[in-house]
C-alpha positions in Angstrom: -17.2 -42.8 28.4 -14.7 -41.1 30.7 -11.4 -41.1 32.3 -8.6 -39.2 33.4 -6.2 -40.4 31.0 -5.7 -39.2 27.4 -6.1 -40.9 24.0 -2.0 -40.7 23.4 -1.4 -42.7 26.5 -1.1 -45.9 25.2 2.2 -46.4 26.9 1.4 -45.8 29.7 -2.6 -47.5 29.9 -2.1 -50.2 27.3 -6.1 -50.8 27.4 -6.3 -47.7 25.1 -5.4 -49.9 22.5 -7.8 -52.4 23.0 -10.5 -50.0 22.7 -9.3 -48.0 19.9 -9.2 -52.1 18.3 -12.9 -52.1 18.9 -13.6 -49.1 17.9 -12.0 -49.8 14.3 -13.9 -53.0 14.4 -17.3 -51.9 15.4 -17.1 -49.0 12.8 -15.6 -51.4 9.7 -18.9 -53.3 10.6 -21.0 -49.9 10.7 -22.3 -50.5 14.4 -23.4 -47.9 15.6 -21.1 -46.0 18.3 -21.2 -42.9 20.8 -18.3 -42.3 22.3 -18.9 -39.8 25.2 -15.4 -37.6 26.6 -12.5 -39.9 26.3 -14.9 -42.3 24.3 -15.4 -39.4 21.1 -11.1 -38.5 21.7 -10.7 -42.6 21.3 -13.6 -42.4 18.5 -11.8 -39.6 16.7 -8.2 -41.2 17.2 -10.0 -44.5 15.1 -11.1 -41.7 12.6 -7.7 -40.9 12.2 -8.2 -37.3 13.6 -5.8 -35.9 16.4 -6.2 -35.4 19.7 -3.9 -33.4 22.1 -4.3 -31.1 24.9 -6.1 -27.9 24.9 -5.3 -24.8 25.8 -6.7 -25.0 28.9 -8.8 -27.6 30.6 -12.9 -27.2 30.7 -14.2 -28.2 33.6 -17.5 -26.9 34.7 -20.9 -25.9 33.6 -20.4 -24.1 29.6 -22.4 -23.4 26.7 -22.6 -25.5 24.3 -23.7 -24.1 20.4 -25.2 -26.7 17.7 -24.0 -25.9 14.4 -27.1 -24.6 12.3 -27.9 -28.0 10.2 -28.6 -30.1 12.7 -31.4 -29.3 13.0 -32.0 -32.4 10.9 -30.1 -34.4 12.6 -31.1 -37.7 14.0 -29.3 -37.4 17.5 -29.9 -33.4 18.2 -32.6 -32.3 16.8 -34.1 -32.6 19.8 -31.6 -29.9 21.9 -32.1 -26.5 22.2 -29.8 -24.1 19.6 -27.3 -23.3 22.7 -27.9 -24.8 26.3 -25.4 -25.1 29.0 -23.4 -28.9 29.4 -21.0 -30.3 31.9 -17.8 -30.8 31.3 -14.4 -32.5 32.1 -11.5 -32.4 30.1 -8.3 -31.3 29.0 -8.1 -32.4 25.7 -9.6 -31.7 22.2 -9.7 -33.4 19.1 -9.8 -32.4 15.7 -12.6 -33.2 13.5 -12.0 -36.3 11.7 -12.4 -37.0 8.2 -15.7 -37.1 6.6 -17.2 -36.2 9.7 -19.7 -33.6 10.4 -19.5 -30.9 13.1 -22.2 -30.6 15.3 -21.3 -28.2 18.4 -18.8 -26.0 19.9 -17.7 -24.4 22.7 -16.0 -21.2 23.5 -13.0 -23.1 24.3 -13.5 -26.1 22.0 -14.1 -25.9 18.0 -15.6 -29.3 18.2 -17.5 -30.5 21.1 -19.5 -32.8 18.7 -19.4 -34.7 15.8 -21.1 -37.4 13.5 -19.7 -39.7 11.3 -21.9 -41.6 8.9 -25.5 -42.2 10.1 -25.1 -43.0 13.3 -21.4 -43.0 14.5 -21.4 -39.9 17.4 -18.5 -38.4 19.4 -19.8 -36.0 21.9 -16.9 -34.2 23.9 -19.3 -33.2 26.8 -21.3 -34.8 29.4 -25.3 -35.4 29.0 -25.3 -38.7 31.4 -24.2 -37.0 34.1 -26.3 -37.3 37.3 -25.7 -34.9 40.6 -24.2 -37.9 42.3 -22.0 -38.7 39.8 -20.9 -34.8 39.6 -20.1 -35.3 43.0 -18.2 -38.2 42.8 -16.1 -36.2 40.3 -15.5 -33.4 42.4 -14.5 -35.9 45.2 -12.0 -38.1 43.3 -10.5 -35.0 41.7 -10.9 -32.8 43.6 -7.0 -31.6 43.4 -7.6 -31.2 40.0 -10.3 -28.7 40.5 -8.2 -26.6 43.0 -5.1 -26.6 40.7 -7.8 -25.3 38.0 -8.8 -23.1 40.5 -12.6 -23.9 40.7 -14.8 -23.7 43.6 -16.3 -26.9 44.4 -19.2 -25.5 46.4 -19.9 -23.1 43.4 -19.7 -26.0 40.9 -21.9 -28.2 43.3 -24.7 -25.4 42.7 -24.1 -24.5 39.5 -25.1 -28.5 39.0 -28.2 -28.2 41.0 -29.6 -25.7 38.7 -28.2 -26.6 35.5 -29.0 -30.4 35.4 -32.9 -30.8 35.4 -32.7 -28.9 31.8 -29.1 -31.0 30.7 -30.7 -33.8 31.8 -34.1 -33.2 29.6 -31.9 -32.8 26.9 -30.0 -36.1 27.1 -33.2 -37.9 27.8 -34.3 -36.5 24.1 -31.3 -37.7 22.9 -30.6 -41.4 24.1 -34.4 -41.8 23.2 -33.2 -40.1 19.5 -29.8 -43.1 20.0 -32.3 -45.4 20.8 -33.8 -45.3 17.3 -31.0 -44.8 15.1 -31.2 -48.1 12.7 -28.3 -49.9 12.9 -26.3 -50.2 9.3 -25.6 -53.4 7.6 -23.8 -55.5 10.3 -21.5 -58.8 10.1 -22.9 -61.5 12.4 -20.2 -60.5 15.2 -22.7 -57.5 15.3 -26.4 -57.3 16.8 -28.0 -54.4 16.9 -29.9 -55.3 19.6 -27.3 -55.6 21.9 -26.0 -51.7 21.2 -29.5 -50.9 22.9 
């Protein structure tokens, strides 16, 4: 999932490692993995694509466009062509290797991706609840007056935006729900990625 910290702070939050450890584990096995925000930068990092800091920082409510083919897909095809997400973030990753792009932003070339069958890194946010929203305003709330966002106007931007967001990521942790899992070692159930 989230944080405030990015992917090439190892130094400094030596956890990173261990994740991005797991995350080469899980996907030599062919687990199936989501990585959501920090989790598709650490996902991309395993992939062997770079991450680094964008030009600016997108924080708020944006659209969001699926790339044309994924239609098919097994994760999106229940979305909308364009809706609007929520973000948080300040970095960007590029798409790694054998991967498949599934959405951008204005600001962001790749705000989704899929490797394999079922191996996802979505930049954005579809778990997000309004308390949770508000938590993020509350704990960061410098960060949002340094980027020079209203927090009242992001609080009601979130009020009408999240009933359809929220429809949206319902469709698609049912959709992550079904993915099969791939051939698995025994350190490997599937039934405990679900």
């Amino acid at each position: 999932m989230g944080g405030p910290m990015g992917v090439y702070e190892q130094d400094r939050f030596p956890f990173l490692k261990d994740e991005l450890n797991l995350l080469e584990r899980a996907l030599a096995d062919h687990a199936p993995v989501r990585g959501i925000c920090l989790g598709s930068q650490l996902l991309a990092t395993a992939l062997g694509g770079a991450v680094q800091r964008g030009p600016r920082k997108e924080i708020d409510w944006h659209r969001v466009s699926l790339k044309p083919d994924v239609a098919s897909d097994a994760l999106f095809r229940v979305s909308p062509p364009e809706f609007d997400a929520f973000h948080w973030h300040g970095d960007m990753f590029e798409l790694p290797a054998k991967s498949t792009s599934l959405a951008r932003s204005n600001l962001t070339a790749c705000q989704a991706f899929r490797y394999g069958e079922n191996t996802y890194g979505i930049l954005f946010h579809l778990e997000v609840t309004f308390a949770s929203v508000a938590g993020m305003m509350e704990a960061f709330a410098e960060e949002l007056r340094a980027e020079g966002i209203d927090a009242s106007e992001l609080a009601a931007q979130t009020e009408s935006a999240l009933p359809l967001l929220q429809s949206i990521g319902n469709g698609m942790f049912r959709n992550w729900a079904q993915i099969p899992c791939a051939v698995v070692t025994p350190a490997w159930r599937c039934d405990s990625w679900r």
